[in-house]
N, CA, C and O atoms as a printed pandas DataFrame, in Angstrom:
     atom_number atom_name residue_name chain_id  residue_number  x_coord  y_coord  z_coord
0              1         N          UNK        A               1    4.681   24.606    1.779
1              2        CA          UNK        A               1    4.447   24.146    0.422
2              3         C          UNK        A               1    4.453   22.619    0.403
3              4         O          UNK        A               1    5.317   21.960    0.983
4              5         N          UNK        A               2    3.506   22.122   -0.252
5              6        CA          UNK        A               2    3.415   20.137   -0.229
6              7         C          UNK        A               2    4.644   19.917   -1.426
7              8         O          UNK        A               2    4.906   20.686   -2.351
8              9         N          UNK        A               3    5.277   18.659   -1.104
9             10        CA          UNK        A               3    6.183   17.817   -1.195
10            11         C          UNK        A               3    5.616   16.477   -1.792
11            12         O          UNK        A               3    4.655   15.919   -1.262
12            13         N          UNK        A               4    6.095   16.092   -2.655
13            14        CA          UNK        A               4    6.218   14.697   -3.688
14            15         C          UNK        A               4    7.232   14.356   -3.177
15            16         O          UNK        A               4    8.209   15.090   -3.025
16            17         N          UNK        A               5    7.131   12.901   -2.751
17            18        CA          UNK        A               5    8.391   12.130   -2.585
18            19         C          UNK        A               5    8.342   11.062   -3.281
19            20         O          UNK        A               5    7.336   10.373   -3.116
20            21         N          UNK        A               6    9.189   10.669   -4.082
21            22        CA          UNK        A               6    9.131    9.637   -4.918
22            23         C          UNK        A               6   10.606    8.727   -4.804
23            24         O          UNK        A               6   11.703    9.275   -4.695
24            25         N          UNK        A               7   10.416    7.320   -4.848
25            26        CA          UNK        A               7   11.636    6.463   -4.681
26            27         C          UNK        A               7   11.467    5.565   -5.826
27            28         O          UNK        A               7   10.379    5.088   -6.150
28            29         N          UNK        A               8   12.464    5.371   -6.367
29            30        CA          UNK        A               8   12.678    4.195   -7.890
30            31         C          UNK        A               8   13.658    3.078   -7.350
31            32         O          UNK        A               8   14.861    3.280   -7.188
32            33         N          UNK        A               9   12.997    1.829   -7.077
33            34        CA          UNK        A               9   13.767    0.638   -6.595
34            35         C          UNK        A               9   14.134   -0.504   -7.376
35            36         O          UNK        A               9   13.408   -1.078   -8.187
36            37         N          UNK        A              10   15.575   -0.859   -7.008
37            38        CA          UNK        A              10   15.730   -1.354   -7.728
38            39         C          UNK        A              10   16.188   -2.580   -6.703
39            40         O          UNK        A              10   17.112   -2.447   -5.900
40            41         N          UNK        A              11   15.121   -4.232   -6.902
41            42        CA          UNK        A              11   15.083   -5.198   -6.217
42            43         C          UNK        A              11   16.261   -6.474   -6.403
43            44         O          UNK        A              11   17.042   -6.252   -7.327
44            45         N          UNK        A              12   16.417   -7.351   -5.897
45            46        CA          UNK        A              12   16.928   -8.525   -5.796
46            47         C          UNK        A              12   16.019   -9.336   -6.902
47            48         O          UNK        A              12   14.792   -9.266   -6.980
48            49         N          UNK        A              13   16.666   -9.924   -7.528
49            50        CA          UNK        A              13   15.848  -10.634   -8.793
50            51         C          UNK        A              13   15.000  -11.593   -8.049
51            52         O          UNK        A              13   15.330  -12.055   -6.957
52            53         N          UNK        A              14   13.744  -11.923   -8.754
53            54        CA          UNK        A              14   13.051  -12.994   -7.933
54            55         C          UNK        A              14   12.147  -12.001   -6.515
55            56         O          UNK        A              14   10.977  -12.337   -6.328
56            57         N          UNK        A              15   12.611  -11.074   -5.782
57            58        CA          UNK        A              15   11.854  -11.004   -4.935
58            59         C          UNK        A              15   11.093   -9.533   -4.511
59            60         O          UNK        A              15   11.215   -8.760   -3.561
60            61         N          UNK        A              16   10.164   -9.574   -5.851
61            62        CA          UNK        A              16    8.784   -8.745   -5.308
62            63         C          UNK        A              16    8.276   -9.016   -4.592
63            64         O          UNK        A              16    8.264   -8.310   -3.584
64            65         N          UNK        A              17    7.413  -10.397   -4.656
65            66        CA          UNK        A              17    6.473  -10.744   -3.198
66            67         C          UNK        A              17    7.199  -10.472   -1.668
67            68         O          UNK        A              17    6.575  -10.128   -0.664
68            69         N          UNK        A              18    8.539  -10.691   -1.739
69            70        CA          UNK        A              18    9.276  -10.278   -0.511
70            71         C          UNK        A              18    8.914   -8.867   -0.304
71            72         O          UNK        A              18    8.472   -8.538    0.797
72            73         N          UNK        A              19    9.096   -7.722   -1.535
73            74        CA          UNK        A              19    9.412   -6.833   -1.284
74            75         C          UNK        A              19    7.746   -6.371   -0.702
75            76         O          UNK        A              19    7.614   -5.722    0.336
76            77         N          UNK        A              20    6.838   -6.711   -1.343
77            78        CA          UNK        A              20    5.497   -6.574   -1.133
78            79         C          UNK        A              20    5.049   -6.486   -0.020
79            80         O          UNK        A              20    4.305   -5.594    0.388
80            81         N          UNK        A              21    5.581   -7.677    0.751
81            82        CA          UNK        A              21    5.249   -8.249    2.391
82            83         C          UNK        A              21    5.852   -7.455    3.248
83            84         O          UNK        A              21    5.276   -7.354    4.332
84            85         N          UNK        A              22    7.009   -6.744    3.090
85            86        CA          UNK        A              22    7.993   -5.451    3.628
86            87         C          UNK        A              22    6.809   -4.655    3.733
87            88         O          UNK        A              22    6.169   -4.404    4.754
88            89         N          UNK        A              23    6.537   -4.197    2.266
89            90        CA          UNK        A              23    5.853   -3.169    2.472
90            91         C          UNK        A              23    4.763   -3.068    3.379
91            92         O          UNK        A              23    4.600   -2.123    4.151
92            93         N          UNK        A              24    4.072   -3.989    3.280
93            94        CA          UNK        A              24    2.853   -4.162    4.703
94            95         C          UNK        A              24    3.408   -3.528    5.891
95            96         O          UNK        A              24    2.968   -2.609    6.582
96            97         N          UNK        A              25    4.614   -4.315    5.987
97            98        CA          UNK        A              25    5.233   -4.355    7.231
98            99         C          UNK        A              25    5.662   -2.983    7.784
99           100         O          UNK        A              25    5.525   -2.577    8.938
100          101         N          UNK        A              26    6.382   -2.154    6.397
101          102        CA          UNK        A              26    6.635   -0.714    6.571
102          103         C          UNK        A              26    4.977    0.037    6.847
103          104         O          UNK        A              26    5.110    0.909    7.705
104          105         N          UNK        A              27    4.060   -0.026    6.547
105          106        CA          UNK        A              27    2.911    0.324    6.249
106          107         C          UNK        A              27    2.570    0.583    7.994
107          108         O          UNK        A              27    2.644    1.634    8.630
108          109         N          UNK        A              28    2.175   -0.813    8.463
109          110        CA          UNK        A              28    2.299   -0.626   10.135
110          111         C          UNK        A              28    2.816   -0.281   10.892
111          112         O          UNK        A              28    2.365   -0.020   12.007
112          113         N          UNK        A              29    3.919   -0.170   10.529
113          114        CA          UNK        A              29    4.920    1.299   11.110
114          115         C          UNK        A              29    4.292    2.190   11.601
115          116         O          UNK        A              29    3.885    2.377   12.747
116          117         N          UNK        A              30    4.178    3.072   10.166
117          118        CA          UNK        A              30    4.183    3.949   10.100
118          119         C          UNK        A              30    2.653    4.715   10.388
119          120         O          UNK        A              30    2.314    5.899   10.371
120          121         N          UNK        A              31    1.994    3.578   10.627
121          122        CA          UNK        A              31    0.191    3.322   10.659
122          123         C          UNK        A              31    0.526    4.127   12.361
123          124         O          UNK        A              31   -0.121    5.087   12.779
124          125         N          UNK        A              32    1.716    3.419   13.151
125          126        CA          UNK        A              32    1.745    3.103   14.436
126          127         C          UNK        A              32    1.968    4.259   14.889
127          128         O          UNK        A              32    1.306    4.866   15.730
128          129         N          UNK        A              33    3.185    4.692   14.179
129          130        CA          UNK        A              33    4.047    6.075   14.755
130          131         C          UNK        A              33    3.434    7.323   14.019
131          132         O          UNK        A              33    3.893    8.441   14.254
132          133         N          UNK        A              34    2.678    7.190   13.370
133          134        CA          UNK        A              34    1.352    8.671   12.706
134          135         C          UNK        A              34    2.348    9.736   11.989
135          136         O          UNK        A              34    3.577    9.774   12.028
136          137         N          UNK        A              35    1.640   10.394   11.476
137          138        CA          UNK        A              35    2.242   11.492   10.627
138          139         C          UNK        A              35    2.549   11.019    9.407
139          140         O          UNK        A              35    3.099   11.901    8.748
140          141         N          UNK        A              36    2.423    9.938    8.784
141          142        CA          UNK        A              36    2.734    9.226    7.355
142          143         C          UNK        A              36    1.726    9.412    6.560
143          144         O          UNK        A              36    0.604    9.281    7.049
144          145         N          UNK        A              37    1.889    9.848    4.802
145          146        CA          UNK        A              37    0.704    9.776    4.414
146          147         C          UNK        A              37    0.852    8.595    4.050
147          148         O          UNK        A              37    1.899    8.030    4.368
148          149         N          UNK        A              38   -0.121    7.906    3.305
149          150        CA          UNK        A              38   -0.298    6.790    2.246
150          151         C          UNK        A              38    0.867    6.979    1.183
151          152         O          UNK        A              38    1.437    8.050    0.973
152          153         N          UNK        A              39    1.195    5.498    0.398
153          154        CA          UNK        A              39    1.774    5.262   -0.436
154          155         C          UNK        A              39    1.193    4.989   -1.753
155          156         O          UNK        A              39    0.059    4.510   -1.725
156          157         N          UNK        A              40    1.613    5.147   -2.660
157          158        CA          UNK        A              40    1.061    4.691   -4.339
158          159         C          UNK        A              40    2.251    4.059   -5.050
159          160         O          UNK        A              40    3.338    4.598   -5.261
160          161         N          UNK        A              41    1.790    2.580   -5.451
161          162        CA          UNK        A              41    3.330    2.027   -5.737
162          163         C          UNK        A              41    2.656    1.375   -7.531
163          164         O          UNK        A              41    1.618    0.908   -7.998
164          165         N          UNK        A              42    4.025    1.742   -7.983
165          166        CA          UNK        A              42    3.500    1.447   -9.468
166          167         C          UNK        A              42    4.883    0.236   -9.804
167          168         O          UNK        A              42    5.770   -0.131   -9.034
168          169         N          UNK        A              43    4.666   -0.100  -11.017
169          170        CA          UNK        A              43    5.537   -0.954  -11.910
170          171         C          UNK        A              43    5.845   -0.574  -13.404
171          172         O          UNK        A              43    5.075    0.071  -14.117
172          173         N          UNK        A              44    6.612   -0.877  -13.641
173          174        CA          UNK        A              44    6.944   -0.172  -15.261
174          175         C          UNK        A              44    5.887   -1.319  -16.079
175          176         O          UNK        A              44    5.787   -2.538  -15.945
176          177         N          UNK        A              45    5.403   -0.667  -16.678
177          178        CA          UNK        A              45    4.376   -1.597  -18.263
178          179         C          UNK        A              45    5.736   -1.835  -19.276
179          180         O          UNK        A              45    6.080   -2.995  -19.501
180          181         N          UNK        A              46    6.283   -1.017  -19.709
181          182        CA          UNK        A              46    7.428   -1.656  -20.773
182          183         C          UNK        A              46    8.513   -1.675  -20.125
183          184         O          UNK        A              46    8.713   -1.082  -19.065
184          185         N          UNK        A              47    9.276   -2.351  -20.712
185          186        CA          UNK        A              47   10.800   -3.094  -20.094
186          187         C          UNK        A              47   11.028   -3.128  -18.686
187          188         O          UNK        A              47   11.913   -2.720  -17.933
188          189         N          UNK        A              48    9.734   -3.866  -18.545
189          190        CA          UNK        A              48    9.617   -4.606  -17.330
190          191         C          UNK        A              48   11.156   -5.813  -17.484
191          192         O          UNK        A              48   11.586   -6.535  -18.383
192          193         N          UNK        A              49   11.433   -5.601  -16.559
193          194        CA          UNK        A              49   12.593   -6.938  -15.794
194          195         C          UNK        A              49   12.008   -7.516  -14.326
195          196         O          UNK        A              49   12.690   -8.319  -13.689
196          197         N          UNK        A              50   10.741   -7.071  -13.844
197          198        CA          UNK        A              50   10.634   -7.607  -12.621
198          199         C          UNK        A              50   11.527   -7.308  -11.074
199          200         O          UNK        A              50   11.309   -7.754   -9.948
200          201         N          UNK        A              51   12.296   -6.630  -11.439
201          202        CA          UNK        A              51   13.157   -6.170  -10.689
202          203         C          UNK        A              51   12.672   -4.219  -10.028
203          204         O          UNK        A              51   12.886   -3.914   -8.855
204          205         N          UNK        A              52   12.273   -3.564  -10.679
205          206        CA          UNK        A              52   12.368   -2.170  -10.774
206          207         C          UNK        A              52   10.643   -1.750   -9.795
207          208         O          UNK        A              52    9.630   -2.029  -10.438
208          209         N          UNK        A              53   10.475   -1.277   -8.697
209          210        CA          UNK        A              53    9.697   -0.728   -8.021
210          211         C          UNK        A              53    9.400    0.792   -8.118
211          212         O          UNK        A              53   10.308    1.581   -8.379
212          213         N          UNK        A              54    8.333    1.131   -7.940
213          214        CA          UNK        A              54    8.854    2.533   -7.436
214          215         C          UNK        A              54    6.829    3.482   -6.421
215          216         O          UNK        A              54    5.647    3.251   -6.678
216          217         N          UNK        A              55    7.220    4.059   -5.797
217          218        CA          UNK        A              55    6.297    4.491   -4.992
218          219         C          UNK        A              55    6.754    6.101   -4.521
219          220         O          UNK        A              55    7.842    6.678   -4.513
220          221         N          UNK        A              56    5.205    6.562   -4.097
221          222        CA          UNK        A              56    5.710    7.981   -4.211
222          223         C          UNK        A              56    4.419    8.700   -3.049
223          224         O          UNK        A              56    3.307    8.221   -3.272
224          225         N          UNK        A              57    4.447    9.549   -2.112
225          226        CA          UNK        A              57    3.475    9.710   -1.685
226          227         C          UNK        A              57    3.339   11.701   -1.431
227          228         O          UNK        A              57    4.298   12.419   -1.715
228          229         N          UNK        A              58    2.309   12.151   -1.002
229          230        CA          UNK        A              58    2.580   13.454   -0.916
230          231         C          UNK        A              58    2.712   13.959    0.478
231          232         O          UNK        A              58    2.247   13.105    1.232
232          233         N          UNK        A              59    3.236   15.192    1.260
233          234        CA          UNK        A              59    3.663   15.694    1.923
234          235         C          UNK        A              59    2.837   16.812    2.540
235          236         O          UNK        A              59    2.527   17.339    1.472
236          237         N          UNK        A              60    2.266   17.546    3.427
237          238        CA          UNK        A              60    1.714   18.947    3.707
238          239         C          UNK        A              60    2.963   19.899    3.212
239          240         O          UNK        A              60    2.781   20.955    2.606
240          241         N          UNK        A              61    4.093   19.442    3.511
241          242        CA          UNK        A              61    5.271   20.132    4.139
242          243         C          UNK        A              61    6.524   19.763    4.262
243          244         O          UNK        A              61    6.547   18.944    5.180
244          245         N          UNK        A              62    7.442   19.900    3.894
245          246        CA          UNK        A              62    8.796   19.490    4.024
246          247         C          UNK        A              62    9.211   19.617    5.683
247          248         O          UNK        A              62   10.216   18.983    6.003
248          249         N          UNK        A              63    8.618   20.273    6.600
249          250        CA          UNK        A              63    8.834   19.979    7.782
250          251         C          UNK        A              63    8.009   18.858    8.410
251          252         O          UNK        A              63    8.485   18.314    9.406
252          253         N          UNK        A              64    6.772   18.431    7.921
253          254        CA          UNK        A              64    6.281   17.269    8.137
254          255         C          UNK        A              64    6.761   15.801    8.026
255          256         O          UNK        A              64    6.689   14.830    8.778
256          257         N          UNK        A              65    7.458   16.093    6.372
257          258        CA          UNK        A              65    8.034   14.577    5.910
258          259         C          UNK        A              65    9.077   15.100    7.041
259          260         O          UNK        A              65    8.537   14.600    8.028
260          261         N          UNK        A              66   10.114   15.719    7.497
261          262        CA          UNK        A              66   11.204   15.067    8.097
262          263         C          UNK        A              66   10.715   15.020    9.534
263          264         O          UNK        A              66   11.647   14.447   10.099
264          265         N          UNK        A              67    9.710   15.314   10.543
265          266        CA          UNK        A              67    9.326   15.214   11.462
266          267         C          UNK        A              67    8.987   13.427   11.581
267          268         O          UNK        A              67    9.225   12.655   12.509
268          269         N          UNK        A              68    8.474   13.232   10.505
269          270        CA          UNK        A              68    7.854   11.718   10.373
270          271         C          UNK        A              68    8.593   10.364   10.626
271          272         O          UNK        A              68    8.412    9.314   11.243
272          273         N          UNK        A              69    9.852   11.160    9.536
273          274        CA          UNK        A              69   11.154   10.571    9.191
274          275         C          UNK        A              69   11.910   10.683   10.492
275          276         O          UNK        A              69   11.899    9.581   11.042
276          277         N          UNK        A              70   12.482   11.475   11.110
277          278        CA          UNK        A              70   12.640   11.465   12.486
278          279         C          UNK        A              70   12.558   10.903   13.686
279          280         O          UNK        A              70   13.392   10.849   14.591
280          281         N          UNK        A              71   11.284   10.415   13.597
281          282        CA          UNK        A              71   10.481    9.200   14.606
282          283         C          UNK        A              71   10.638    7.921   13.943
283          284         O          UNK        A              71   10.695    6.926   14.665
284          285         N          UNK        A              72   10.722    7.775   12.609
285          286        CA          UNK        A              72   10.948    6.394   12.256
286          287         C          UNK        A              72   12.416    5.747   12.484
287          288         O          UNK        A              72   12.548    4.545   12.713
288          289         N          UNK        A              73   13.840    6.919   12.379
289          290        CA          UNK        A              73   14.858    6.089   12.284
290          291         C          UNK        A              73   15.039    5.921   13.371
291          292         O          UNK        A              73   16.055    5.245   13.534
292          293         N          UNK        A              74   14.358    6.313   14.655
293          294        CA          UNK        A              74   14.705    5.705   15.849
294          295         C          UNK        A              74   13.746    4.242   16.751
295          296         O          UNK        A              74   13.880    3.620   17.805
296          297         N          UNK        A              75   12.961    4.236   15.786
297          298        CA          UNK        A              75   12.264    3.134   15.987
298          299         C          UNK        A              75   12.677    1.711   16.017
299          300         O          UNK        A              75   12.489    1.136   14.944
300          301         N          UNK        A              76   13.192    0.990   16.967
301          302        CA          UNK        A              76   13.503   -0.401   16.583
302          303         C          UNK        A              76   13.388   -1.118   15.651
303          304         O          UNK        A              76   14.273   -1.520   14.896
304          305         N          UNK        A              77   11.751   -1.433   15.632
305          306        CA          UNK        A              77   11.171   -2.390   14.280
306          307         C          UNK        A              77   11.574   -1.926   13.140
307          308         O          UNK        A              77   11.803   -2.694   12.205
308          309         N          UNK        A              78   11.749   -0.373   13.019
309          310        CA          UNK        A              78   12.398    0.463   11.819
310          311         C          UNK        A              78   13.459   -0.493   11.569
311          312         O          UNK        A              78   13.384   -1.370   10.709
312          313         N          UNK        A              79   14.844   -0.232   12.646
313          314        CA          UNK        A              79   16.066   -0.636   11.956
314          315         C          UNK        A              79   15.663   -2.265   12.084
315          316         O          UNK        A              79   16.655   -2.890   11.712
316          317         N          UNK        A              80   14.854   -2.961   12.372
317          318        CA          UNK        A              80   15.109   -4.411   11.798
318          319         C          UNK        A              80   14.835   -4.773   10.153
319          320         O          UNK        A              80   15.525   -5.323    9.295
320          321         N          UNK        A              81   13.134   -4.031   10.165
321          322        CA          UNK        A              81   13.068   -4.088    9.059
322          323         C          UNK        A              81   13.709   -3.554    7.765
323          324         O          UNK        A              81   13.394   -3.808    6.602
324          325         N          UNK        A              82   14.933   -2.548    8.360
325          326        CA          UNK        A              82   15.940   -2.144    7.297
326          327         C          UNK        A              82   16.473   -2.957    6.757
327          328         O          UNK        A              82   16.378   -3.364    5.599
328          329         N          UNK        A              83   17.355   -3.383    7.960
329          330        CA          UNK        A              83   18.535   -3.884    7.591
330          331         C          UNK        A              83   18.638   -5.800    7.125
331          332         O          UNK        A              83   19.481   -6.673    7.332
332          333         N          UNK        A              84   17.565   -5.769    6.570
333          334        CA          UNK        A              84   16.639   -7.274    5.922
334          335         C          UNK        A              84   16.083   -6.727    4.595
335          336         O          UNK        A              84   15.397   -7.491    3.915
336          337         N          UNK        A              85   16.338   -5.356    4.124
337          338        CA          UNK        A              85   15.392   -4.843    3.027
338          339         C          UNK        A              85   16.570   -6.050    1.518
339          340         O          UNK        A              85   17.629   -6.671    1.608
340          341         N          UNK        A              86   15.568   -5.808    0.357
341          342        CA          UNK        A              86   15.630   -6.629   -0.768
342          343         C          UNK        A              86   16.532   -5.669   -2.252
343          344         O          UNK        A              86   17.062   -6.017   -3.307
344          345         N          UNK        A              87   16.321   -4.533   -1.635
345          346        CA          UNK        A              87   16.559   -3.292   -2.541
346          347         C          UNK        A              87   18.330   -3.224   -2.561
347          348         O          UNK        A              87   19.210   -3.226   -1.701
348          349         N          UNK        A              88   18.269   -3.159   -4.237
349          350        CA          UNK        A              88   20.406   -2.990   -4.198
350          351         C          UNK        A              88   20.325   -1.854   -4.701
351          352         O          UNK        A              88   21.432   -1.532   -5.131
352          353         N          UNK        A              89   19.587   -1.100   -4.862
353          354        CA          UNK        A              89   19.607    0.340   -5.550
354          355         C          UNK        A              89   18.257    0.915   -5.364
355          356         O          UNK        A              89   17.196    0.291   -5.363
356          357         N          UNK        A              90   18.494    2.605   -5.154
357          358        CA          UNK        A              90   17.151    3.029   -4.937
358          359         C          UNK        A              90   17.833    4.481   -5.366
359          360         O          UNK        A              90   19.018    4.739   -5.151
360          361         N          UNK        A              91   16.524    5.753   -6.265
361          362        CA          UNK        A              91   16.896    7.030   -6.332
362          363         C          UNK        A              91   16.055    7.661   -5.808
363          364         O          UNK        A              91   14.911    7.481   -6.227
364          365         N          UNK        A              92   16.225    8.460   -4.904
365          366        CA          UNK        A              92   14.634    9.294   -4.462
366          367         C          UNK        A              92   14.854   10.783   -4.328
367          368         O          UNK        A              92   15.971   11.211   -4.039
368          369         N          UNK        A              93   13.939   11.497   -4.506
369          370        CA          UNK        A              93   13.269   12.453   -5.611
370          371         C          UNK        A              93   12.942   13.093   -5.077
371          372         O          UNK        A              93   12.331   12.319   -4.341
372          373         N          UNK        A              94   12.646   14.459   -4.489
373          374        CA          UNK        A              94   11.702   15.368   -3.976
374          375         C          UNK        A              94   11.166   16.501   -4.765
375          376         O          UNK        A              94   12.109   17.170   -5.188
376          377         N          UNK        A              95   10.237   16.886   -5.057
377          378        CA          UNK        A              95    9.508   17.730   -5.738
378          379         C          UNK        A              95    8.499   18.661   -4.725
379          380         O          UNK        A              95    7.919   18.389   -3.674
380          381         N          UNK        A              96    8.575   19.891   -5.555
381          382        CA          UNK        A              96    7.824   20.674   -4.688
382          383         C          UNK        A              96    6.395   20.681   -5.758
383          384         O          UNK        A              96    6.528   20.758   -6.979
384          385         N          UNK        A              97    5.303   20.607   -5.212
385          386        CA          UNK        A              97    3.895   20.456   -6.030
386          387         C          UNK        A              97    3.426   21.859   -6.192
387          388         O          UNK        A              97    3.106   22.457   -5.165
388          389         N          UNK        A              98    3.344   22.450   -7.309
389          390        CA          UNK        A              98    2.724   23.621   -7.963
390          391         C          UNK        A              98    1.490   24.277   -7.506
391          392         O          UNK        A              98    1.238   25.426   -7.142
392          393         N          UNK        A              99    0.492   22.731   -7.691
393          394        CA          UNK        A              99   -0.990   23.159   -7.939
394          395         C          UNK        A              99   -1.628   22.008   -6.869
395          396         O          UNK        A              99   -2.844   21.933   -6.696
């Protein structure tokens, strides 16, 4: 059954463009180590603070996303680019897709 994964971030004041340039960075990752789908990253239109991210992508399979996930936390560049991330709060979400 496909999988929604969705994450709601919550940034360091001041640094979207940081968080932006991460994301590239996560992007080639995951470009590198395969099995990732694409991302879709939105922003709130009202009570925007500039602070609040959030992105969400879909899944074949709940054994896929953690196969993916699997290969990433052992990846070096993974834990550098962690442990430099901008994010003081994050909630993430899994949904199973209906249709």
């Amino acid at each position: 059954m496909r999988v929604l994964e969705r994450h709601t971030q919550e940034l360091e004041r001041g640094t979207q463009d940081a968080f932006m340039a991460k994301e590239k960075q996560w992007q080639a990752i995951e470009e590198r180590l395969s099995g990732f789908t694409s991302k879709r990253h939105y922003m709130p239109m009202s009570n925007w603070s500039g602070t609040i991210v959030m992105w969400e992508r879909e899944w074949e399979s709940l054994a896929a996303m953690e196969d993916a996930y699997s290969r990433l936390v052992s990846d070096p560049e993974h834990q550098q680019l962690f442990s430099t991330s901008v994010i003081v709060d994050e909630q993430v979400e899994l949904y199973l897709l209906l249709t």
